[in-house]
N, C-alpha and C positions, 0 to 999 in steps of 0.2 A: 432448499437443498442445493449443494453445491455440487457441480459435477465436473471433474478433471481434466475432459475434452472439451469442457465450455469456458473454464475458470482462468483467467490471467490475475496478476498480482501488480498492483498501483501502489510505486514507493515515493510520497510526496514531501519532498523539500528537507530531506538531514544534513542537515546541512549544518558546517562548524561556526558557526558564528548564534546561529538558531537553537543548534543545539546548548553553545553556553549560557545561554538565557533560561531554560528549562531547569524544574527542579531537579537537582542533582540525582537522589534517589527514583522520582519516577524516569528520570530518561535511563536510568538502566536498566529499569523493564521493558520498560519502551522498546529500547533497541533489541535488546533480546528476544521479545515476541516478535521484532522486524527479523533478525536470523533467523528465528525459527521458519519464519512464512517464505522466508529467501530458501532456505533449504528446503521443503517443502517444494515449492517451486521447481527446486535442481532436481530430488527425487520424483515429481509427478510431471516432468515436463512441461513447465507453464510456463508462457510468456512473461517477461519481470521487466516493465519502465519504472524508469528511474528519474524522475523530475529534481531539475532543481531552479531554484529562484532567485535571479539576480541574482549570479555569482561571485560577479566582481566586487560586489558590494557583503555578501552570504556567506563566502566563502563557496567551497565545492563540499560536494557528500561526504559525510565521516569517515574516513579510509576503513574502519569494521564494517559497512555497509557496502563500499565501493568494492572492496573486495570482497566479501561474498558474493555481489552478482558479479564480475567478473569473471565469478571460477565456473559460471552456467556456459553454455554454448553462445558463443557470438550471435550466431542467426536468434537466439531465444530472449533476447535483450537489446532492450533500445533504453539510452539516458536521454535525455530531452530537458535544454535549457529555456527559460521563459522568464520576462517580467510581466505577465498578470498573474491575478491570485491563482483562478480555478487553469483546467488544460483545456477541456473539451472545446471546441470551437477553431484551436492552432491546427495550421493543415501539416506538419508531420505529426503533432500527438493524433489525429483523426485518422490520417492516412495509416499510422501502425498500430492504432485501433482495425481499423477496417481490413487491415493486410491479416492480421492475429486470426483474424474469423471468433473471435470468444464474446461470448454474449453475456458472459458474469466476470465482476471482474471487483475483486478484495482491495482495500482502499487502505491504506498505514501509511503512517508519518506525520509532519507536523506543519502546521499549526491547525488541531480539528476546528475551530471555530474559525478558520479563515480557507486555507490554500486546500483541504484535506475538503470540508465542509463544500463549498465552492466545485469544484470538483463531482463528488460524489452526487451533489443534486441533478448537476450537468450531466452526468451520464445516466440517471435516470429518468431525468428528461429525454435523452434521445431513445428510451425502451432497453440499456441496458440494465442486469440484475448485480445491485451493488451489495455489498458487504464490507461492513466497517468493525472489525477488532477495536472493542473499547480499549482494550489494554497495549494494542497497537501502536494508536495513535496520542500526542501528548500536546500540549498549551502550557502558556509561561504560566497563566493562573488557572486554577483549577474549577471557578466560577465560568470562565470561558471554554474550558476542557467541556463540563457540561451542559452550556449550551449549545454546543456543535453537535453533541448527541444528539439531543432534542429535536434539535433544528433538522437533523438528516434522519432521525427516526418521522417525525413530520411530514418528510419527501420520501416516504416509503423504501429508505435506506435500511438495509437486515442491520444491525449492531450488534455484534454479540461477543467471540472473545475469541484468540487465537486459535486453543486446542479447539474451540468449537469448529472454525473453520478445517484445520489441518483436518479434525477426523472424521467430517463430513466428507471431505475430499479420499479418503482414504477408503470409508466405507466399508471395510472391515478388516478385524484381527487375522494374522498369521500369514499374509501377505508379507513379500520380502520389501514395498516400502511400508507396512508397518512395521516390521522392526529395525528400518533404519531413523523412522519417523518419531518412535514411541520412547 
């Protein structure tokens, strides 16, 4: 169970050069459950990092993704550059880990069998409660896409799917963010 005062949002690696590698078709759901969970975010107050990898090389975040978390509160988001795959272990990703206070924390973006997968193990190793939207996250092949699942369902990673997440976090109808949510 996902709960709103514990939950931050992990946006790993959209990045424009990554992204043009991806199947055309699924990165537009892709990103689209990535807005959804970004807005989600802006309406339940959650912390939203933004990781990207090797940029100069990457390029930077999709301007649809960099702006949507931009439109959240300054204090509510931190972007965070890196060249290793996973974050946990960089002392600013730890350190706004630890500043956050959140103890679950939803995993999206791409590459699941690498920078996403990576990641997500790492913060279940250090005790926090990870959740990874299949539909979230995407891979250039789709042989890799499911094994990243696997692999992070294996390390007692939740996987499950966006609305799953959004309406756990919501936790019930006729609230005014469910019907900015729904």
């Amino acid at each position: 169970e996902l709960f709103r005062n514990k939950t931050g949002l992990c946006i790993i690696d959209i990045q424009e050069h990554l992204a043009a590698a991806m199947p055309e078709k699924v990165l537009k759901g892709t990103l689209r459950n990535c807005l959804n969970l970004i807005e989600a975010a802006r309406v339940l107050e959650l912390p939203v990092v933004v990781t990207e990898q090797y940029p100069k090389g990457l390029g930077r975040t999709l301007p649809v993704i960099a702006e949507a978390v931009l439109r959240l509160p300054r204090e509510q988001i931190f972007f965070f550059e890196k060249i290793v795959f996973g974050c946990k272990g960089l002392g600013p990703f730890d350190g706004w880990l630890k500043k956050s206070k959140r103890t679950q924390w939803i995993v999206a973006g791409m590459e699941t069998h690498i920078c996403v997968f990576q990641t997500a193990r790492a913060l279940v190793g250090e005790g926090y409660d990870v959740h990874v939207p299949r539909d979230a996250v995407i891979s250039r092949a789709m042989a890799n896409w499911e094994v990243g699942l696997r692999l992070m369902e294996q390390c007692q990673v939740v996987v499950s799917a966006t609305e799953v997440a959004v309406f756990d976090l919501l936790n019930q109808a006729g609230t005014e963010e469910f019907k900015l949510l729904s």
